[in-house]
N, C-alpha and C positions, 0 to 999 in steps of 0.2 A: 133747846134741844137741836141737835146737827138735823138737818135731812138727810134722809133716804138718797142716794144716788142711785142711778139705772143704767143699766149699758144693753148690750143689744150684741150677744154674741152666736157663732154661725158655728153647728153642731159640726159640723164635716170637718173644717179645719182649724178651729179654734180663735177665728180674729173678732174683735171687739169694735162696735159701731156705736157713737151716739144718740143715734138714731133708726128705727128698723127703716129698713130697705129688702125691696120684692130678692135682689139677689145678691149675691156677697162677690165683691169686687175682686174676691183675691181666690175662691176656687171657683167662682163661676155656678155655684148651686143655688137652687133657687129655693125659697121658703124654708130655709134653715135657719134664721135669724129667731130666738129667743129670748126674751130679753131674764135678766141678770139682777137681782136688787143686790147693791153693793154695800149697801148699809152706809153710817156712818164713816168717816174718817180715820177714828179711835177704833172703831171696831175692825176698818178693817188692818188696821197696823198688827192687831192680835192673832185675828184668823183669818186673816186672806195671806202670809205668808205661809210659808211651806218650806222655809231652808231652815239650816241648822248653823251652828257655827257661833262662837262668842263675841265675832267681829272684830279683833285683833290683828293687825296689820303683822303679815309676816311673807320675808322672802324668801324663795324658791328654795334655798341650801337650809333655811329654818325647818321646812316640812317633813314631820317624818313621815319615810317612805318605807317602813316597816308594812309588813301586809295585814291586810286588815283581818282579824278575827273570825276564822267562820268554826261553826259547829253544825257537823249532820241531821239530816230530816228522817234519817233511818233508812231512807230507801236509795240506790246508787243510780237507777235512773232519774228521781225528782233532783237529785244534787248535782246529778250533771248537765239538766238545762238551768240547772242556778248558778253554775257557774265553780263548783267546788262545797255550798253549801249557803248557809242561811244566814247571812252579815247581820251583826247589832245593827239599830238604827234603820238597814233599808226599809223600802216598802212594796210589797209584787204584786201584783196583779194578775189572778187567776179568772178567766175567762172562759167559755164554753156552754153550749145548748144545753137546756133540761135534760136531764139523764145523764148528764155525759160523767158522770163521778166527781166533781167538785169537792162537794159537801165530804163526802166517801174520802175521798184523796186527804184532806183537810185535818178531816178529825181522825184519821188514821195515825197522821203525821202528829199530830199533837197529844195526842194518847202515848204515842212512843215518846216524844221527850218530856212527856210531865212528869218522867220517872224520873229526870236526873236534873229537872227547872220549873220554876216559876210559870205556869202556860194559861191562859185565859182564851175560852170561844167563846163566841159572842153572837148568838145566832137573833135576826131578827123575823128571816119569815116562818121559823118553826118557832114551835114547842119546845120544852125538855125535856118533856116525857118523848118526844117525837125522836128525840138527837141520842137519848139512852135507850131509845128502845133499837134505832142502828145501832150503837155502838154494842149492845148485845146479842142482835143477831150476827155480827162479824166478830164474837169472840176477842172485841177490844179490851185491854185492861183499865178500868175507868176509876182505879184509886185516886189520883193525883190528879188530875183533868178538872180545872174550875170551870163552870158555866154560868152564863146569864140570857138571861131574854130581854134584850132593851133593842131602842131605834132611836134615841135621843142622841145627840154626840156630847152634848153637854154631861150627861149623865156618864158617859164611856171615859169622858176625858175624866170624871172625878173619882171613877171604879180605877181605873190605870194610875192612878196618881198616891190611890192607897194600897193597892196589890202590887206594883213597878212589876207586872212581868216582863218575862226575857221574850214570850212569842205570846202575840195577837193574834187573833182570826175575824174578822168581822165579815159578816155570811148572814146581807149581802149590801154594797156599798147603795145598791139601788131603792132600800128602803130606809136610810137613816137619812135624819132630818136636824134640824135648827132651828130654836125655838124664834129667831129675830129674825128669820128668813121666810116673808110670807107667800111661800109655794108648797105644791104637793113636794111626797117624797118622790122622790125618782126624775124630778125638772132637773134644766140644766142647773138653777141657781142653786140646788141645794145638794147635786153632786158634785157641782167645781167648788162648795165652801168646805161639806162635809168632808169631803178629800184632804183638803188645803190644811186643815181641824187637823184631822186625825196625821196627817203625814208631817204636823210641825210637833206632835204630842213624839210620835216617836224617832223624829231626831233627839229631841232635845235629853228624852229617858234611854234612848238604846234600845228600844224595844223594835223590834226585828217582827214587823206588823206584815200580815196576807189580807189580801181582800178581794173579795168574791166578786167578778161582777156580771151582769147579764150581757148577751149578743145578741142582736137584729135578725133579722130573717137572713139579710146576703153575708152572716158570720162576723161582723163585725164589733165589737165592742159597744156598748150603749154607753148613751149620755156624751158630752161635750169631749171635742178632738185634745180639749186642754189636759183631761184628767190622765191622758200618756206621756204628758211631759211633765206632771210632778211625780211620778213614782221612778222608780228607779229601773224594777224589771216586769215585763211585760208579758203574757204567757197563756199558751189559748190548748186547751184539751177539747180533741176533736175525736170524734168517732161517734159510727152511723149506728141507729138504734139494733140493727140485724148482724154486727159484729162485735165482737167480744175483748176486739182491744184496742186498746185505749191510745192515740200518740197525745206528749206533752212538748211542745214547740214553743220556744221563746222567739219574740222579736223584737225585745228591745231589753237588751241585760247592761248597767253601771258597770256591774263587777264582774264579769265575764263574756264569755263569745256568745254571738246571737246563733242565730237558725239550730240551735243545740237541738238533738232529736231525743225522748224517751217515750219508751215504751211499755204501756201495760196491759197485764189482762185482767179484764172485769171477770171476778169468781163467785161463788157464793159467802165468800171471807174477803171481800174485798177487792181493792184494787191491787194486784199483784206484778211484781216490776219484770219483767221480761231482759234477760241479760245478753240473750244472744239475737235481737232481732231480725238478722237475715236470714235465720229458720224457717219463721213463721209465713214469711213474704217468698220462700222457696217449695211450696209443697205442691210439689210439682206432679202430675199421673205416671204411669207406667212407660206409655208411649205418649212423648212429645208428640202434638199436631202441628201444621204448616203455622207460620209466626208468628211464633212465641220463641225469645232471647233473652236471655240473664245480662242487666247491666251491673254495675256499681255505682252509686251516686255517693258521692262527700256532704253526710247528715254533720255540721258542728263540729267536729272534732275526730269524727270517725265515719270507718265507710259500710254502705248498705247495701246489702244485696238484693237486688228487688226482679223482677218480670215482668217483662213487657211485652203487648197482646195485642199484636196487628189482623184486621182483616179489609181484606179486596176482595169485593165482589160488582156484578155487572149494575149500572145503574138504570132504574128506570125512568131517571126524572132528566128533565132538562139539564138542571144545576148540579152535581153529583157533590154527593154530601161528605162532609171532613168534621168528623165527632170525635174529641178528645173528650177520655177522661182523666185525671191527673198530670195533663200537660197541657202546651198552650199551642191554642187552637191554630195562633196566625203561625206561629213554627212550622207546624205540621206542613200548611199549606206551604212555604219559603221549604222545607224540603224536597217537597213533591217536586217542587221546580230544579232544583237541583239533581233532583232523582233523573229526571229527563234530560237535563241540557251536560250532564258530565257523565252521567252512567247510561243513556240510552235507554232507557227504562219510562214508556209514558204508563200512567195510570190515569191520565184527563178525562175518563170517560166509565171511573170506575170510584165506586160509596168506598171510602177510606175508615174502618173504624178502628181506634187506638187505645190501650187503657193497662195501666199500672197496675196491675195484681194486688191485693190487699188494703189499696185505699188508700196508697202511699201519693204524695205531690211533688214531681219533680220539678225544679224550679232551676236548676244549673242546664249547662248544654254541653254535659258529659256524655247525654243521652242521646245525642244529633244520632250517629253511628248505628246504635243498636236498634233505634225508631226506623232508619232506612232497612237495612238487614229485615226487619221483620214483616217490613212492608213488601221487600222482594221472596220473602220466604210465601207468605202469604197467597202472594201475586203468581208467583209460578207451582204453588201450593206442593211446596218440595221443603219438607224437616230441616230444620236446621240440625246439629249433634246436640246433643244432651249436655253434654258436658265441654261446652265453649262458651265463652263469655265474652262481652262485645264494650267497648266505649272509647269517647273522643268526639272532640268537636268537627261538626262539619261545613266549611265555608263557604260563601256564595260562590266560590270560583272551583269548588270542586276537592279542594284539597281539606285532608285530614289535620288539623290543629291538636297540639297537646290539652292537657290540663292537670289541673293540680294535685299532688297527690297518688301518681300516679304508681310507684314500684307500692304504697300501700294498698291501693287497691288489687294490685295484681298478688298479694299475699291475703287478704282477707278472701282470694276464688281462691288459692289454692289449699288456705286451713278447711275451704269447704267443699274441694274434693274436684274442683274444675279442674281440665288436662289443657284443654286450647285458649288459646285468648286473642281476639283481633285488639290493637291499639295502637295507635298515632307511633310514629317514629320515633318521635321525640321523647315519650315516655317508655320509649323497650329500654328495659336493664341490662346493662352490659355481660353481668356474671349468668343473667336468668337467676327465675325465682323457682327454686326446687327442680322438678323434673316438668315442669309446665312445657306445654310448647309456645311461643310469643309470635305470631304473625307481626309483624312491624308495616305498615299501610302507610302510605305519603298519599296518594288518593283516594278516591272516592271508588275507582276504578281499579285498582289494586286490591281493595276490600270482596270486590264482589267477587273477583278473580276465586280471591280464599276460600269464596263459600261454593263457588262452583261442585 
């Protein structure tokens, strides 16, 4: 009989050592190393791949570049972080905390096309009676929806081999196992095989496989850094137990744009897909307080209207405090500096707190702009207008930078009803968009002028 091989791989960034070691030489973490049984030789040629393909040598001008097949999940925001929809063969990886509507989102989607395909869930930390008795308190139609309660992969693979569905669900990857693999469920060695298993099952049948998986406490995805480079699309549902809706965020899509944004509201029927979501992140009081700005950030493909929530007030500590929520923190600070040295504005001596309305994460530096504004709105605790709208990058030297996107973003303020808009020079439109009025700013000091 072959032996057993072992390797010793490091959960954070997925490299493999023949030996453990206190800390892994390539991200510098320390006690991440696990080790791995690789099994046999033969075994692993079976199931430690993970590609598809017949192995047929062929050139570039041979490849058809026809687009690949997709068919609907039923709902228009899950199909717009997939990228258009649900490719045969991929495999996605849905991620997010207890509660966060997984399961919900899942067998939603799968209830709606078992009407018109072949669909298998495959839950292993519930029940059936647990997964029928959701699907009927949401008013699911559960004629056509096959189910089973297994954790074996070997078992999944021989159920898929006689049903050949067109969609999988396995819910959740963190509790299936392999019988030649002697670990708990949920280690690394029996998420990077059962993965490698199930993601070479459905190249090979076209089965268009989801899979559920758990996050750490810092949101991360659990189990080995490997199992994000066999699947194709990546995909994390976020939101806090005291709000009611739901974003869905890809960060690693094959077949389409990443940072895609959708948006749901959790109901009593479900997860329900939100069409227009810069409503929601606008519900704004009667009377505007000192700042508070309307920006636009570029979510994937489209633009968001979101709010942003400055306060300055006196500090009583030594060190005065700079609290982002939704943004990043060392920014903050690299503006303040700017604030001072190109617009004369110190706040060195004043608690800075920042926070994006609705629990949204800005992550571009469209929002330079609107984050100062609201800080000086704040600061001299004098209103900004209602209905003005702010964005553009702001540079260490003082000056206002374009960015992307920009004649759409100034049409998504004005389908919602904005009159004014501060933005970069470089993005004002020549014709103007509607009756808007466009401030065009080349500095930092220009800007402020406006809001005078």
């Amino acid at each position: 009989m072959a032996k057993n091989k072992t390797a010793f791989v490091c959960n954070e960034c997925g490299a493999d050592y023949s030996k453990w070691q206190g800390q892994c030489s390539e991200c510098g973490a320390w006690n991440s190393l696990s080790e791995v049984r690789l099994g046999s030789g033969r075994a692993r040629s079976l199931s430690g791949y993970a590609g598809g393909g017949s192995g047929e040598i062929q050139t570039l001008a041979q490849i058809d570049l026809r687009e690949l097949p997709r068919f609907s999940t039923g709902a228009a925001e899950f199909d717009r972080v997939l990228g258009g929809g649900l490719v045969p063969g991929s495999v996605v990886l849905i991620g997010g905390h207890p509660g966060a509507g997984k399961s919900t989102l899942l067998l939603q989607t799968l209830c709606y096309l078992a009407a018109a395909q072949e669909c298998l869930y495959i839950t292993g930390e519930e029940s059936l009676q647990q997964v029928a008795m959701r699907a009927q308190r949401l008013g699911l139609p559960s004629e056509g929806l096959k189910l089973v309660s297994e954790t074996s992969v070997e078992a999944i693979v021989t159920l898929a081999r006689q049903l050949r569905p067109k969609v999988m669900v396995i819910d959740s990857i963190q509790v299936m196992h392999m019988a030649d693999i002697a670990s708990a469920p949920g280690s690394v060695s029996q998420v990077r095989e059962s993965a490698a298993q199930l993601t070479r099952l459905a190249k090979q049948d076209g089965t268009a496989l989801l899979l559920v998986g758990h996050v750490t406490k810092d949101g991360s995805l659990a189990g080995p850094k490997v199992l994000e480079h066999i699947i194709d699309c990546s995909i994390l549902l976020e939101g806090s137990h005291d709000s009611r809706f739901r974003t869905l965020r890809g960060s690693k899509n094959r077949f389409g744009a990443v940072n895609e944004l959708g948006v749901f509201a959790m109901t009593g029927q479900g997860l329900r897909e939100v069409s227009n979501p810069s409503s929601i992140f606008l519900q704004r009081g009667e009377q505007v307080a000192s700042g508070s700005v309307v920006t636009v950030v570029w979510e994937g493909t489209r633009p968001l209207l979101v709010e942003l929530q400055a306060l300055v007030d006196d500090s009583h500590l030594g060190n005065p405090r700079r609290v982002t929520v939704g943004l990043d923190q060392n920014r903050l600070a690299m503006l303040l500096a700017v604030l001072h040295r190109h617009g004369g504005i110190a706040v060195g001596d004043q608690d800075v707190f920042v926070n994006v309305v609705g629990g949204v994460k800005v992550v571009e530096t469209s929002a330079d702009l609107a984050l100062l504004l609201a800080v000086v709105s704040s600061f001299r605790d004098r209103p900004l207008a209602r209905q003005l709208m702010v964005f553009g990058e702001v540079g260490l030297s003082g000056e206002i930078r374009p960015v992307p996107s920009g004649q759409e973003r100034l049409r998504e303020a004005a389908k919602h009803g904005f009159e004014r808009a501060i933005v970069p020079h470089a993005n004002a439109p020549k014709g103007g968009v509607g009756e808007m009025e466009i401030v065009a700013a080349k500095t930092l000091a220009e800007a402020l002028e406006a809001i005078q």
